[in-house]
Structure formats: C-alpha cells, structure tokens
C-alpha positions as CSV (number, residue, x, y, z in Angstrom):
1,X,-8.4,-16.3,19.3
2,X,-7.0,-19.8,19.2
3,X,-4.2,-18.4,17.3
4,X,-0.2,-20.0,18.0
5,X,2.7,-18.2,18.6
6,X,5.1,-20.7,17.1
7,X,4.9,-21.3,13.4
8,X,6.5,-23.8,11.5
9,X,10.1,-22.9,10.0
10,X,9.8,-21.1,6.4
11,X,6.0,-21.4,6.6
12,X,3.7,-17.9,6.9
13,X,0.4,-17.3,8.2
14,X,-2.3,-15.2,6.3
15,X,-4.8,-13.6,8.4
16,X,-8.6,-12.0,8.0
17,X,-9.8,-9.6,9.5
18,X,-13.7,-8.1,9.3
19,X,-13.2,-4.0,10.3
20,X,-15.9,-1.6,11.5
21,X,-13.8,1.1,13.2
22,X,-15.4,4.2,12.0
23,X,-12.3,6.0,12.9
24,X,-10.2,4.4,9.6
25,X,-11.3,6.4,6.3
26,X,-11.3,4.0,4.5
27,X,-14.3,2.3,6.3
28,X,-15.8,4.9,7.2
29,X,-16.1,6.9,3.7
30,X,-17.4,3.6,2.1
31,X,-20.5,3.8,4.6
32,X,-20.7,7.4,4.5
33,X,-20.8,7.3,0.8
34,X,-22.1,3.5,-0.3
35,X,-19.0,2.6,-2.1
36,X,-15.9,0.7,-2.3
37,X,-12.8,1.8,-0.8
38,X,-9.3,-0.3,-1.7
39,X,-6.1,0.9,-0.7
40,X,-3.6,0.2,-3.6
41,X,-0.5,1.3,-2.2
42,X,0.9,3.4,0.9
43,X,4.2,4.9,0.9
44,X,6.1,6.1,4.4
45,X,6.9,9.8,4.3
46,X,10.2,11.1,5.8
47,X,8.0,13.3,7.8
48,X,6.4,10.1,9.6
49,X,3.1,10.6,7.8
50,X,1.9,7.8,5.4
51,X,0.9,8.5,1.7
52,X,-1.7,6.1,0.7
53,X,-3.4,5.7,-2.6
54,X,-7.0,4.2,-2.8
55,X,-8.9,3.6,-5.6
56,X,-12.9,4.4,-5.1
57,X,-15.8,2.8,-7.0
58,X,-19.4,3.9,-6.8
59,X,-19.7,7.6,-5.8
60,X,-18.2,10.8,-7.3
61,X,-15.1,12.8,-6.6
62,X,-16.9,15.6,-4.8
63,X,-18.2,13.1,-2.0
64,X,-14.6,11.3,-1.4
65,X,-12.8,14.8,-1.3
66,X,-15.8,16.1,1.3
67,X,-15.4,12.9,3.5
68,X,-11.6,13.2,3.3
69,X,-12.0,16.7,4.6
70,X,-14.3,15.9,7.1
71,X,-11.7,13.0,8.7
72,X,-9.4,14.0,10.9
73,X,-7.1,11.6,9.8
74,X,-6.4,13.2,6.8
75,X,-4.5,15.7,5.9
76,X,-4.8,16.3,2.6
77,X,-6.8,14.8,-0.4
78,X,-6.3,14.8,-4.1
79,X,-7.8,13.1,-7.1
80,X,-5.4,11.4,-9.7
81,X,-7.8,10.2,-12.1
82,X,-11.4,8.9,-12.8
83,X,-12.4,6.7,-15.0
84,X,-16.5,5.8,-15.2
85,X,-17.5,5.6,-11.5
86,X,-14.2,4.5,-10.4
87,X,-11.5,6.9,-9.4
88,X,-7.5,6.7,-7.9
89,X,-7.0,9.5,-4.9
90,X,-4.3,9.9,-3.1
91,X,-4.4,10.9,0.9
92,X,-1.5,12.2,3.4
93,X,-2.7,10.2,6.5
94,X,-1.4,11.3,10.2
95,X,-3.8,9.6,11.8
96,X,-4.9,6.1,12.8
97,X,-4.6,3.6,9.8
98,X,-4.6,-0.1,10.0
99,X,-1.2,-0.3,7.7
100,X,0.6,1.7,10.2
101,X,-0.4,-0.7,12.9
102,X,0.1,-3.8,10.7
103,X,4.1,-2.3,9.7
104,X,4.4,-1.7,13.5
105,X,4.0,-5.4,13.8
106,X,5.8,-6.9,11.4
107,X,2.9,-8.1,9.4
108,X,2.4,-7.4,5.1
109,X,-0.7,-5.9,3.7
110,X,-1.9,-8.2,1.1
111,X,-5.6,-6.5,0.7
112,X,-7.5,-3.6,2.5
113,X,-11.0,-2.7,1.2
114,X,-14.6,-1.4,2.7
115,X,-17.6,-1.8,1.4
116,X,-20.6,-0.1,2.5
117,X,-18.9,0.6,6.0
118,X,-17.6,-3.1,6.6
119,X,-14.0,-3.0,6.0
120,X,-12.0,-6.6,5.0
121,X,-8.3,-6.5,6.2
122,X,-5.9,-9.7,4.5
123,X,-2.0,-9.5,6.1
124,X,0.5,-11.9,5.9
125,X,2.8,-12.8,9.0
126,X,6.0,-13.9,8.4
127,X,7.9,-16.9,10.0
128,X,9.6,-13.8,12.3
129,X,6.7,-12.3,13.6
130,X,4.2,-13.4,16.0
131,X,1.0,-13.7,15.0
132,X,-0.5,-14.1,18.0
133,X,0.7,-10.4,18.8
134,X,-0.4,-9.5,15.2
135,X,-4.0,-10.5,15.7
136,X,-4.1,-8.9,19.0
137,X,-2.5,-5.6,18.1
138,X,-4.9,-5.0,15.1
139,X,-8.1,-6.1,17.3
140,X,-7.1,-3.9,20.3
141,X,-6.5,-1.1,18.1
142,X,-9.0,-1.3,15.7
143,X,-13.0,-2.5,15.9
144,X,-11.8,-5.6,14.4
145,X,-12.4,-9.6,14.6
146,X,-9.9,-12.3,13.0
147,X,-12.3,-14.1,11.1
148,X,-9.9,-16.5,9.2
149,X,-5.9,-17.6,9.7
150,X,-4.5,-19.6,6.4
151,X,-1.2,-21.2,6.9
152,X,0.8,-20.8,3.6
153,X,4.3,-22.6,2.5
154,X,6.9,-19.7,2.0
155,X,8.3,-21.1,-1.3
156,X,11.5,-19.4,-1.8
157,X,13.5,-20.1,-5.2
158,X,16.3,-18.2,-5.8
159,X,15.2,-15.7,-7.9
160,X,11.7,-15.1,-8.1
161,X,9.4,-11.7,-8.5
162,X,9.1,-10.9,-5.0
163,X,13.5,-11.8,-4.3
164,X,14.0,-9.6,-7.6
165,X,12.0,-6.3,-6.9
166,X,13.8,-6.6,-3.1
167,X,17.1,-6.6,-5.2
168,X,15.9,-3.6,-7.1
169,X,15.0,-1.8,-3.6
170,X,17.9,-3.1,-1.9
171,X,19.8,-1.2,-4.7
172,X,18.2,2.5,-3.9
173,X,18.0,4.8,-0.4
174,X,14.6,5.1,1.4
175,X,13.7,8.4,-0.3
176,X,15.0,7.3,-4.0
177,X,12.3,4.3,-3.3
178,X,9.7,7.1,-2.3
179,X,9.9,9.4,-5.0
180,X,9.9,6.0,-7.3
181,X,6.8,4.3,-6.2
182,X,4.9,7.8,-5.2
183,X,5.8,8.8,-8.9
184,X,4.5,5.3,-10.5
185,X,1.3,4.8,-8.1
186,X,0.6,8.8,-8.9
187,X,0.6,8.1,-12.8
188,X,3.6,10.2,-13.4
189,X,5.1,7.9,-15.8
190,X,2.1,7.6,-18.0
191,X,0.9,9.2,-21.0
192,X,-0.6,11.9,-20.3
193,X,0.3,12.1,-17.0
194,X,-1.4,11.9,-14.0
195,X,0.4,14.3,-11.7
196,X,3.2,16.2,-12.8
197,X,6.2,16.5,-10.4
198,X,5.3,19.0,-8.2
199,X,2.3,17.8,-6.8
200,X,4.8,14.6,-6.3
201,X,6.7,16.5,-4.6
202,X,3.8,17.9,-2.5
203,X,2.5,14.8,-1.7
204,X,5.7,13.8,0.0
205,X,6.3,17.1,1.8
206,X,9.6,17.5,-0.3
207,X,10.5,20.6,-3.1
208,X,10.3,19.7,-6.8
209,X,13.9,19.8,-7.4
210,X,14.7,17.2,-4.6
211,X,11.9,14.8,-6.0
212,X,13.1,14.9,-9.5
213,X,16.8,14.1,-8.3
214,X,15.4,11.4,-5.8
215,X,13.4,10.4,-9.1
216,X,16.4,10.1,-11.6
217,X,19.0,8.6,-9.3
218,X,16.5,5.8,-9.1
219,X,16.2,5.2,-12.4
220,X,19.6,5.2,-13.0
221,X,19.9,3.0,-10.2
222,X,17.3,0.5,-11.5
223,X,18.1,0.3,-15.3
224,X,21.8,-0.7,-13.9
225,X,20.5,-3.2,-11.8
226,X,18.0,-4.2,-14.0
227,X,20.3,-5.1,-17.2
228,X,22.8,-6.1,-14.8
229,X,20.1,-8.8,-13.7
230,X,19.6,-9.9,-17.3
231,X,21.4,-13.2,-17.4
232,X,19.3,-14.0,-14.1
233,X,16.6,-15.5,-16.8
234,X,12.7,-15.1,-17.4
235,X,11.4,-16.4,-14.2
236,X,10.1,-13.5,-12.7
237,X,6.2,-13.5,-11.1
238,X,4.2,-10.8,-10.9
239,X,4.2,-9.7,-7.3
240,X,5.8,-6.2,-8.1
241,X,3.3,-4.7,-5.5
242,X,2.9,-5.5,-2.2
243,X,-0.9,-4.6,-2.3
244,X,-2.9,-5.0,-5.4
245,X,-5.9,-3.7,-7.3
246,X,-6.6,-3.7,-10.7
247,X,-5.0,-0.4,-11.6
248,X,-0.9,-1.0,-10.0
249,X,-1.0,-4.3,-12.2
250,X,-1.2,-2.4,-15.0
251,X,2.7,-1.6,-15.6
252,X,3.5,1.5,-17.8
C-alpha cells in the first residue's frame, strides 16, 4: 500500500478509506435504503458492546429501525429524534464495526459515513501507532481500500481544545464519562428532552439509579474542573468531539 511504518516525531498521519463491506450497518443500510448514514459518536459499554449514534438523512424511521432489526450486528435500535428527513438513532452494536477495529489499533475516528452503500472511513494515526498495521488491519477486516494518507503536523500548545476536554476526562472514571457523553449525544440535556434517563440507562445496559449517580458525579466533577480551569484563558478550539456531524457541534 506504499504506506511507512516510521513517521516523523510529533507528526500524525490521516488515512482514507473507501468501504463496501455489506456486513457494517452503516454501509449496508445506506444502500438498502438510498441514504446517508454518519456515525456521530460511539461510546464503549461496560458490557463490551459499543453504543453508537448515527444520524440518517433521506429515508424514514420505519426503514432504519427495519434494517437495524434485520442486521445481526445490532442489537437494539432506537430513534432520538427527527427533524425533516434527517433523524439521530442510537444502536447497541455487538457485532463487527469499523470503530471497534480502528480503537483496537490505536487509530482516531475522525469521519465515518455511507452513502448509497459506499461507505468513506477518515482515521487519524498517531505518532505511536503504526500505520502500516492500521491500514492493513482495517482492509483485512473490512471490504476496504486506502485510497488517500495525509501527513499532518501534531501542533500541540499547551492548552488547547482537544488538551482541555482530555483534562476534563482525565478528571472522571470510565463509566462517569459514559453516562456523560451517552446522556449529551442522547439529547438528555436539552429542552425538551430527547431521552429521559431510563432509556439512558437502557442504552448502556445499566439501572436508572446508577446512571443518574454516574450522571451527577460527572457534573460535579466537571463544573470543579471547569471553573478551576478558568484562569487557563480563552483559547480553547472546538474539537469537543472526536467525530463530528452537524448535530454534536451544536452544544446545549
């Protein structure tokens, strides 16, 4: 694939990839139902399982809940919310997914999306990984063909977005951070909500009271951090999400 294992130091690679494996959902539904499928954030389960949250343009709810049932992959489906012809759902997935494979390696999702059955994979490899492995890995796993590598300067100052939202995680347990980002991507904080806290809870496998205690010892944990971090200045970016779509840029 022409692709080198040694990179230079503090410098990261971006890689494409093109994806036709019919056994990821989120290719396969976009064929099945002519659409656009973009994941727009996963979450790791306690359980193993990964919660992911795609947002679907171009078809109804009735056909991405029939494909979802229909995929093996899947165990279980819900819609958040629709707006027009695009909607966020939210899938328990147990069954192959190219984010699985691409956290197994060491690599960061920057953008997965399918259109019409051709799915369009963008990861990042940091200076520790090998991207050589990375590009492999994701091609014997997957139908899939690295169609472009970017090399991209790692610039580092001392406090930007992405070095304070690590702080903020740094600052909470693995399931305080689940319940936090399930509850945020799940429209829990907004007005009216989107999911209330037991099907928060039921889309980590957890009960209600453990999720809203998980829930609330983050927040606590984040407004101390967060006004703790106020002298640190105003010269945070915007990458609060490792993968993006129109709707997690949208803070409430």
């Amino acid at each position: 694939m022409g692709v080198s294992r040694a990179e230079p130091s503090g410098t990261s690679v971006e890689v494409e990839f093109q994806v036709r494996d019919r056994d990821l959902f989120f290719v396969r539904a976009s064929g099945e139902a002519s659409c656009r499928v973009a994941l727009a954030e996963m979450v790791h389960r306690s359980d193993g399982r990964l919660l992911e949250y795609f947002t679907v343009e171009g078809t109804t709810r009735e056909r991405v809940l029939t494909a979802a049932g229909k995929a093996a992959a899947i165990d279980d489906a819900r819609a958040i919310r629709e707006d027009g012809d695009e909607g966020l759902y939210e899938f328990v997935v147990a069954g192959p997914c190219i984010g699985g494979t691409l956290a197994d390696v060491g690599a960061l999702i920057r953008e997965v999306v399918a259109v019409d059955g051709v799915g369009r994979v963008v990861a990042e490899v940091p200076p520790h990984a090998d991207t050589r492995q990375v590009a492999e890995t994701v091609a014997d796993r997957h139908d899939a063909e690295l169609i472009a590598r970017r090399q991209r300067d790692r610039v580092a100052p001392e406090f930007t977005g992405r070095a304070f939202r690590a702080t903020l995680a740094d600052a909470l347990t693995d399931r305080q951070l689940e319940a936090l980002r399930t509850a945020y991507v799940s429209d829990y904080f907004a007005w009216p909500r989107g999911s209330t806290a037991e099907e928060c809870a039921d889309a980590l496998g957890i009960s209600q009271p453990t999720f809203t205690q998980h829930l609330r010892a983050a927040q606590e944990k984040l407004s101390a951090t967060l006004f703790d971090a106020a002298t640190v200045g105003e010269d945070f970016d915007d990458n609060w999400v490792t993968v993006r779509s129109d709707h997690t840029n949208e803070h409430h």
